[in-house]
Each structure stands twice: as structure tokens, then as C-alpha cells.
C-alpha positions in Angstrom: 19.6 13.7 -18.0 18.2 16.7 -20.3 18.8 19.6 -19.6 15.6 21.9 -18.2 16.2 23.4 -21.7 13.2 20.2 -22.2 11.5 21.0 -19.0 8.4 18.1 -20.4 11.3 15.3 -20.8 12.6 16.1 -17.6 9.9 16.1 -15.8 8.5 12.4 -17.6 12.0 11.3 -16.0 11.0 12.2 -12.8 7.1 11.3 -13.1 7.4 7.4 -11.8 9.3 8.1 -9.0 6.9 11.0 -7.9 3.9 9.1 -8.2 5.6 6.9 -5.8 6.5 9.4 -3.6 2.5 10.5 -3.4 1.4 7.4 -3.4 3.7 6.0 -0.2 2.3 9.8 1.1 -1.0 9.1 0.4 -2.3 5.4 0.5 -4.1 6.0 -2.8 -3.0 5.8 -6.9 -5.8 8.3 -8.3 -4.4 10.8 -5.6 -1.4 10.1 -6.4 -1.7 10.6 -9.6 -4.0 13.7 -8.8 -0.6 15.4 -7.3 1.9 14.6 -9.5 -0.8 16.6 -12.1 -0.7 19.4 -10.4 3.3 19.7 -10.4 3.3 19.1 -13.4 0.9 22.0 -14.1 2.9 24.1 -12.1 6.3 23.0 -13.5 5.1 24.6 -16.4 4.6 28.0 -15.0 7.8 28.2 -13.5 10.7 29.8 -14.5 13.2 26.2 -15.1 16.4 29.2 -15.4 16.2 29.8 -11.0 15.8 25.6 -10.6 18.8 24.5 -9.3 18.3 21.0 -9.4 14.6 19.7 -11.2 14.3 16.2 -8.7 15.0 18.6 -5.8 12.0 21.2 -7.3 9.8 18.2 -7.8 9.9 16.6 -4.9 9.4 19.8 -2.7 6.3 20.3 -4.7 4.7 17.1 -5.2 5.6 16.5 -0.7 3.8 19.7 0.3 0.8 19.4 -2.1 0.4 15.9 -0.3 0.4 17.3 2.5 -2.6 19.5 2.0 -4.2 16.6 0.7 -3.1 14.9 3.8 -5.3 16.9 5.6 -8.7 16.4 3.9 -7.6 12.7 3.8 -7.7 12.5 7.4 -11.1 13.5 8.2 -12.5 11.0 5.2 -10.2 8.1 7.2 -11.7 9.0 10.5 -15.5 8.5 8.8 -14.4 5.3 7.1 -16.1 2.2 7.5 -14.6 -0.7 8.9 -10.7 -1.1 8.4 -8.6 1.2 5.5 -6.0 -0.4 4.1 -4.4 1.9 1.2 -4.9 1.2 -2.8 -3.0 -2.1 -3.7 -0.1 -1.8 -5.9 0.6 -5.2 -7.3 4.0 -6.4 -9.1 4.8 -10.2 -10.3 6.6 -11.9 -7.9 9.8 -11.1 -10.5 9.6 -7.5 -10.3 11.9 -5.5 -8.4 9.8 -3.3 -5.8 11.8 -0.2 -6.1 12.4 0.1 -2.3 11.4 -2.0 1.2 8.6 -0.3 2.1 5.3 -2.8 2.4 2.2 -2.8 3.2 2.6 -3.0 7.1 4.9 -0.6 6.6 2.8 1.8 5.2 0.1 1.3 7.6 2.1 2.1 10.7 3.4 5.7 8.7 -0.7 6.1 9.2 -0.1 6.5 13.2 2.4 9.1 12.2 2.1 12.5 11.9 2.2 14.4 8.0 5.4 15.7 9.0 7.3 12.8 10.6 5.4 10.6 7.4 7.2 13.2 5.1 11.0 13.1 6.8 10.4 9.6 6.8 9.5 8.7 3.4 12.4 11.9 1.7 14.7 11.0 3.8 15.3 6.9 4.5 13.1 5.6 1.6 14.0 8.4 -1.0 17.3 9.5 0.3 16.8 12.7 0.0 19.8 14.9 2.1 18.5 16.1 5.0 19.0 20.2 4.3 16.9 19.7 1.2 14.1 17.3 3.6 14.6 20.7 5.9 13.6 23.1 2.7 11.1 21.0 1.7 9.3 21.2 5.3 10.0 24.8 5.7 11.6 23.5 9.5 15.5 23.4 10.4 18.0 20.5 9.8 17.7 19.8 13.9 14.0 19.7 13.9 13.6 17.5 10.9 16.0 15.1 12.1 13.8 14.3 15.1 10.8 14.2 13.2 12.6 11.0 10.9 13.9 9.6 14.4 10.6 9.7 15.7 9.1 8.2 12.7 11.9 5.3 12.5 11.3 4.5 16.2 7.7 4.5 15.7 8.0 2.2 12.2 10.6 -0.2 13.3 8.5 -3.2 14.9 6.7 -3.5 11.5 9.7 -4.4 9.8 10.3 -7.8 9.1 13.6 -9.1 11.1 14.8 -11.0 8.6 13.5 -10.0 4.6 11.3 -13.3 2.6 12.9 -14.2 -0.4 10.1 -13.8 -3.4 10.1 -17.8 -4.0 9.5 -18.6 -0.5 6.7 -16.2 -0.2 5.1 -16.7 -3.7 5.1 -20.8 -2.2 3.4 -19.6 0.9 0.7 -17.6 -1.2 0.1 -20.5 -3.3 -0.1 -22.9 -0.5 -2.5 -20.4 1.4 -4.6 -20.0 -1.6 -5.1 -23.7 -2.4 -6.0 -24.9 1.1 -8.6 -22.1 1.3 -10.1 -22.7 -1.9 -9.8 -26.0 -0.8 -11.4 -25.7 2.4 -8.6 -27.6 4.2 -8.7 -26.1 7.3 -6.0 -28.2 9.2 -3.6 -27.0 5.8 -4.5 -23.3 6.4 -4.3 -24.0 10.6 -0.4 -24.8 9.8 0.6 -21.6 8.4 -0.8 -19.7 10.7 0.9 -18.2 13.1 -1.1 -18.0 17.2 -1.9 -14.2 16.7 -2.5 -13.7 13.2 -4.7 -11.0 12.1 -7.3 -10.6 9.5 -7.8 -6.8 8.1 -10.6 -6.7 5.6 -11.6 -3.7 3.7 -14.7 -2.9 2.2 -15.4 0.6 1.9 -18.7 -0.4 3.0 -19.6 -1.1 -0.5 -18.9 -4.7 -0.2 -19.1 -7.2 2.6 -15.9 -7.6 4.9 -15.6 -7.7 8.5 -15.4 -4.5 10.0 -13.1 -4.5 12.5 -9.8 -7.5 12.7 -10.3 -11.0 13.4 -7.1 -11.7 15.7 -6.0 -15.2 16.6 -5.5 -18.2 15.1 -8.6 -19.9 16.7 -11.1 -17.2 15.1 -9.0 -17.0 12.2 -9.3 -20.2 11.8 -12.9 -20.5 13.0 -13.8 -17.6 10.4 -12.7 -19.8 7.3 -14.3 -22.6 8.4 -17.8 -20.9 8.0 -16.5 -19.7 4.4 -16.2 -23.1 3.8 -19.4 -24.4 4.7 -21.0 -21.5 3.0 -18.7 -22.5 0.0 -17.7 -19.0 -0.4 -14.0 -19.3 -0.8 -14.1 -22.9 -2.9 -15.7 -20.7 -6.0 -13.0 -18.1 -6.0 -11.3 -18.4 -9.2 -7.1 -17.0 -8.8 -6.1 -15.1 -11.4 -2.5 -14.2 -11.2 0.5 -14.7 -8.1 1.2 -11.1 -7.1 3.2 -9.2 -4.8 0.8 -6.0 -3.6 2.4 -3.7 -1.7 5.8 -5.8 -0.7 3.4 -8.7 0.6 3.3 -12.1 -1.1 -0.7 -12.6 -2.4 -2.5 -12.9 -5.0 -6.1 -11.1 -6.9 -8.8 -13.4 -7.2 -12.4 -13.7 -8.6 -15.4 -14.3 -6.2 -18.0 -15.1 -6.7 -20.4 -13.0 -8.8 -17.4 -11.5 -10.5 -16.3 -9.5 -8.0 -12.5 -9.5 -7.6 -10.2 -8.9 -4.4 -6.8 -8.6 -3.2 -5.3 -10.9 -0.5 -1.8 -9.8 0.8 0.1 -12.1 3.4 2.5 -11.2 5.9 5.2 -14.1 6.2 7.5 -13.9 9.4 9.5 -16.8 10.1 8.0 -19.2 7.9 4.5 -18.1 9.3 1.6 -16.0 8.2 1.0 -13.3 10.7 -1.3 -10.9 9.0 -3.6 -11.4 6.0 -5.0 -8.5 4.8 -8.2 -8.3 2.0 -9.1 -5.3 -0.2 -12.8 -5.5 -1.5 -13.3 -2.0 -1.6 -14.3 -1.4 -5.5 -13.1 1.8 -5.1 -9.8 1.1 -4.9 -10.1 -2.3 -7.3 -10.7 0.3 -10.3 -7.4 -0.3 -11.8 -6.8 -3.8 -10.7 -10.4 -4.4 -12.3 -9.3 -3.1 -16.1 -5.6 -5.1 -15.6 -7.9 -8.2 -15.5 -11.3 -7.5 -16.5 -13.4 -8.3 -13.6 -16.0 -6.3 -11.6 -14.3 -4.0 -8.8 -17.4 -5.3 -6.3 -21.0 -4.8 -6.2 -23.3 -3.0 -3.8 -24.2 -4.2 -0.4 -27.9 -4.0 0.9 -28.1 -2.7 4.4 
């Protein structure tokens, strides 16, 4: 590790894992990003001879400037239209994640408060000592320790019992994909599991159902149509991907739009599939593979 002697190099070494840190805060790269600008900006100013410890500095900074974004962030989420689901990070299926947390995961720290979101994430995904969590939240040690048992109580049923090796779920994604593009309903019908749920975001910028499709009957029913209409059979896959933790994949509709699907496997079974149309946050996924975020929707 430099010393802060080379305050720029150390704080490159530290960028990656802050922009996770905002991002697991957040739900969103471009803020993400946005954040870890400003600490940088105001790692600068400061004087790197009183920093004990530069991670320590970092993350202290980059949490509670999420956290005032956090609360602009919530008024836009209340206005939003139809389901959120955050930006999707995508990885091949060989990449190592960095840490557990997936996309379910991240959508139940949405039901939390900022604060019990922020012990959580510093504390059991970042492993951050629990005095520093305590500095960083300007509460005490006892305090902050409720607000990450709270949170882990709150989190825990969207944890997967038992973790899905890559292989099986990159299969599963596959499999899913084919029998949809496919339009092999009875194929789709066995991976299913009875209460699956379909979250579909659009922003609405695109089409996408507004509110979840829940059960395997209207699931089920729901692809059929997209079948008749030959909607899904012109999707064109462009690369296996894990996005978010999830097994899934980015594909081309048509029209060149492209959109994320993300699969939640539990026992051998897929128990949420969630789709991000919103071109909004397709910006990046869009220049990694050269297709059109979306396109307008007429109302």
C-alpha cells in the first residue's frame, strides 16, 4: 500500500471497492460513480497528515455522501413508474462477484432504512469494525449494532438457503432462454416454481408490466401471449451473464432494443425473474454491446 505521501494512488486503490460500496448504497452506477467523485474531490482538499487510516477516511465519506443522496433518491422512487429494480451489474458466469450480495438481496436493503442499509452493507458485506461503522454514522457502538441486527433480521428470508453453483445456474439461464425464445411453454412450465414472480422495469420509457405477475399460472399464461405475438422468438441473446449475483443473460428485442433478464434459482427452481428495459439504466450495458438502451413508448 503507498503511503498517503501519493494520496492519487491511494485513493485509485480504493476507488473499485468504493464504487461498490455506493453502488450496493444506491441501486444505481452513474450515482455511484457521482459519489465516489466527490471524495475524491474532497480527498484532495484534505490534509492526508491527520488520516489515520485512508480506507477508513474513504469509506466514512463516500457512506454519508450516499446518504444525502439517499434522500433525494427516495422521493424519485416513490414517483417511479411501475416496478424499480436497481442498475444491472453484469459479470461472466466465471467472474468472482466480490461478495454475496444479489439482486434480491439488494432489493429487500430497499425496505430498510438509510441507516440500518448503511450498518448493513459496512459492517457484514464490507467488514468494516463496528467502532469505525459507529464513527461513520455519528451514532454509538450499542445503537449501531441494532441498526445491523435489524437490518440482518429484516434481509435474511431473501437469502438463498443453500448458494447455486455458477454451472448449474448459467444451465438454468440457458435452458430458460431457449424455451422462451422457443416458445415451449410446457419447457418454461417446468422450471417454474408455483409462486414465481415477474418484476419488469421500464422506467416508463419502454413497455413492461407495471406491477408483478405472481404465480406460475399467469406467469405462465403471460409468455404464452409473447409467443403468439412472437415477441420473445425474435430476441436475439447476446452473452450468458451473471447481473447482480442472479444467473441471466442481456438480449436483443426486437427493434434493437436490449434488456436484462435475471433469474432467481432456489432448489433447482426459478422463483423470481426479473427484467430491466428501462434505457436509462441500459446506458452502459448498451456501449458493452452496441445495442439501443430502448425506445420511447407512446401513451
Amino acid at each position: 500500500m503507498p503511503t498517503i505521501d501519493d494520496p492519487t494512488l491511494v485513493f485509485e486503490q480504493e476507488r473499485v471497492r468504493l464504487v461498490r460500496l455506493a453502488y450496493r448504497m444506491l441501486g444505481s452506477i452513474g450515482e455511484a460513480e457521482d459519489v465516489v467523485q466527490d471524495a475524491w474531490l474532497r480527498w484532495r482538499r484534505v490534509d492526508h497528515a491527520e488520516v489515520g487510516s485512508a480506507g477508513a477516511f474513504l469509506s466514512r465519506t463516500v457512506t454519508r455522501l450516499c446518504l444525502d443522496v439517499m434522500k433525494s433518491a427516495r422521493v424519485r422512487r416513490e414517483t417511479y413508474f411501475g416496478t424499480w429494480l436497481p442498475e444491472p451489474v453484469a459479470m461472466a458466469p466465471d467472474e468472482d462477484p466480490g461478495d454475496d450480495l444479489t439482486l434480491t438481496l439488494m432489493l429487500a436493503l430497499e425496505r430498510l432504512s438509510p441507516l440500518e442499509r448503511a450498518a448493513f452493507l459496512l459492517h457484514d458485506v464490507f467488514a468494516v469494525p463496528l467502532a469505525d461503522v459507529a464513527v461513520t454514522l455519528r451514532r454509538e457502538p450499542p445503537a449501531v449494532r441494532q441498526l445491523a441486527a435489524r437490518a440482518r433480521k429484516h434481509v435474511q428470508s431473501a437469502r438463498p438457503r443453500f448458494p447455486l453453483e455458477r454451472e448449474e445456474g448459467t444451465r438454468i439461464a440457458k435452458a430458460f432462454f431457449e424455451a422462451s425464445a422457443t416458445g415451449d411453454v410446457a419447457a418454461l412450465r417446468s422450471m417454474l416454481a408455483d409462486a414465481v414472480v415477474v418484476h419488469s422495469d421500464g422506467g416508463g420509457k419502454v413497455h413492461a408490466f407495471p406491477r408483478p405477475i405472481v404465480g406460475i399460472d399467469k406467469v405462465t399464461r403471460m409468455f404464452e401471449g409473447a409467443a403468439r405475438k412472437s415477441w420473445i422468438q425474435h430476441a436475439q441473446k447476446l452473452q450468458d451473464l451473471w447481473i447482480d449475483g442472479l444467473p441471466g443473460y442481456v438480449s436483443l428485442e426486437p427493434g434493437g432494443m436490449l434488456q436484462t433478464v435475471a433469474l432467481d434459482v432456489q432448489a433447482g427452481l426459478i422463483v423470481g425473474i426479473y427484467f430491466t428495459r428501462n434505457p436509462d439504466k441500459l446506458q452502459r450495458m448498451a456501449m458493452r454491446f452496441g445495442g439501443m438502451p430502448g425506445a420511447p413508448v407512446s401513451h
